[in-house]
C-alpha angles and dihedrals in degrees: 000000000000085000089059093049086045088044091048098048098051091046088057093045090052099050086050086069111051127055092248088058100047089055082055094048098050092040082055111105085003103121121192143186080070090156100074124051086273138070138203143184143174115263126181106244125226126205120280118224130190127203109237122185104223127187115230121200112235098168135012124239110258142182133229149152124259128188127224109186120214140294134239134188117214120230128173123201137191113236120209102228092172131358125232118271136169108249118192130225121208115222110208120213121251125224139179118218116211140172113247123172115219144201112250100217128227121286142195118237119199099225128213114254088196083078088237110185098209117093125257128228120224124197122210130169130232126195112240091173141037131244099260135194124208148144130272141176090236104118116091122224119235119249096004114170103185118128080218115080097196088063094060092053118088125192128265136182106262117203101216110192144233121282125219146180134216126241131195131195130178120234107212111238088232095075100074108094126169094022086260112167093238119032122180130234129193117248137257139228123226132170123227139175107253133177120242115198113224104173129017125237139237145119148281143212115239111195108210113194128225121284111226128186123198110233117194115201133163128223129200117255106165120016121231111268144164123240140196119248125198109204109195123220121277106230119194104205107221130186123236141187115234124206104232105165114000126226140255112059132112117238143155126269140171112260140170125299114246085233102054083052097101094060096052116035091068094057093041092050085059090043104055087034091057095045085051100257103138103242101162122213115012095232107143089249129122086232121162092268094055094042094055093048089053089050089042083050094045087051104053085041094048090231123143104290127223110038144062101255143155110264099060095049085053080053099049086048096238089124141032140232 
């Protein structure tokens, strides 16, 4: 911006300075054709510029393989470890030992009809425990395979039976008496040790459940693969100034009329003077001062330079269109 002021003002100094110049500065803010409702003048014409948006390539668009690995789907199974079966619990019997004492009974002694005078020794048995009945794993399964044979054995109700001692008791010699064949004898009493059963035996089902194990696998749902990527191209968007007329040159434009003057020098003498263009006194009058802060104005704002046209006052908003 500072290079075309630069530019500007030593075009108009030069053209201060040559005869050709000097036709272009008095014809400046000098407008013409007065005599019909419009009025022109020569103003010396800057670039014109246009702002484009322009796409820049930053990368190219490339190509290149890109590999996805395989997929698996999770599943998770049960696993029979041991199937259910009915086990079965033997319930012994309970029994109490205590000490009774009990009556021999009477017995019969064959006596010796020889009149022997030695005693003689009798045996008798007495029950200590009682007949019982309880299960046991004895009976054997047909056609049973298992390397186990106590897998092959099912259980059965066993009579035990009853268990017994023996006593013995001695018959004096001097009781027989009439050499009679049989003689009696009182009985004794004699204390032994004898189960008691309390509380009968058998046997009961046990019902074990199932074992399971979860078993996680993965099966393969997509196989691992290449494929191909198209990458597309990375574009930066600039701005750029496009020359769209160029400067210079001298042409015709529609300015302001000398006798509309009045109504607008004022306005435009606040204008420039509020956007810090040196104007001098606000007067109402197209003085130097004012003159050179219009041009100065035309030339920042690339507008024709060098009258009061149009198309500056439309710029500087005191007309409309």
């Amino acid at each position: 911006m500072k290079i075309l002021k630069i530019t500007l003002l030593s075009f108009l100094m030069i053209i201060c300075y040559n005869l050709d110049a000097q036709e272009v500065e008095r014809e400046m803010f000098r407008p013409f054709g007065e005599n019909t409702s419009n009025c022109y003048g020569n103003a010396l014409m800057s670039s014109v510029y246009d702002t484009v948006q322009e796409q820049v390539v930053v990368r190219e668009s490339y190509v290149y393989l890109k590999y996805t690995p395989a997929e698996y789907d999770t599943i998770v199974e049960k696993i029979l470890l041991s199937p259910g079966y009915t086990r079965y619990e033997v319930i012994e019997p309970v029994f109490r030992t205590e000490k009774v004492r009990i009556l021999v009974k009477d017995m019969e002694t064959i006596v010796n009809k020889d009149n022997k005078t030695t005693d003689t020794t009798v045996t008798q048995k007495i029950e200590t425990a009682p007949t019982l009945k309880v299960w046991k794993k004895t009976k054997r399964k047909r056609n049973c395979k298992s390397k186990n044979p106590e897998n092959c054995l099912t259980w059965q109700v066993v009579t035990v039976p009853a268990t017994y001692i023996d006593v013995e008791k001695v018959i004096p010699a001097t009781l027989k008496k009439n050499n009679n064949d049989i003689s009696k004898i009182d009985g004794q009493l004699i204390t032994i040790e004898k189960k008691i059963l309390v509380k009968e035996g058998g046997v009961r089902e046990v019902n074990i459940l199932p074992e399971y194990k979860e078993l996680t696998r993965y099966v393969k749902r997509k196989n691992a693969r290449f494929e191909e990527v198209k990458v597309p191209a990375e574009y930066l968007e600039v701005t750029k100034l496009q020359l769209v007329s160029e400067g210079g040159r001298v042409a015709p434009v529609e300015v302001l009329c000398p006798k509309d003057y009045p109504q607008y020098i004022r306005p435009l003498q606040e204008k420039l003077q509020k956007l810090g263009y040196d104007v001098g006194t606000i007067d109402g009058l197209l003085g130097r001062k004012t003159k050179n802060a219009l041009v100065t104005y035309q030339a920042d704002n690339k507008l024709p330079i060098g009258q009061l046209d149009f198309v500056s006052l439309k710029h500087l908003g005191l007309i409309n269109d």
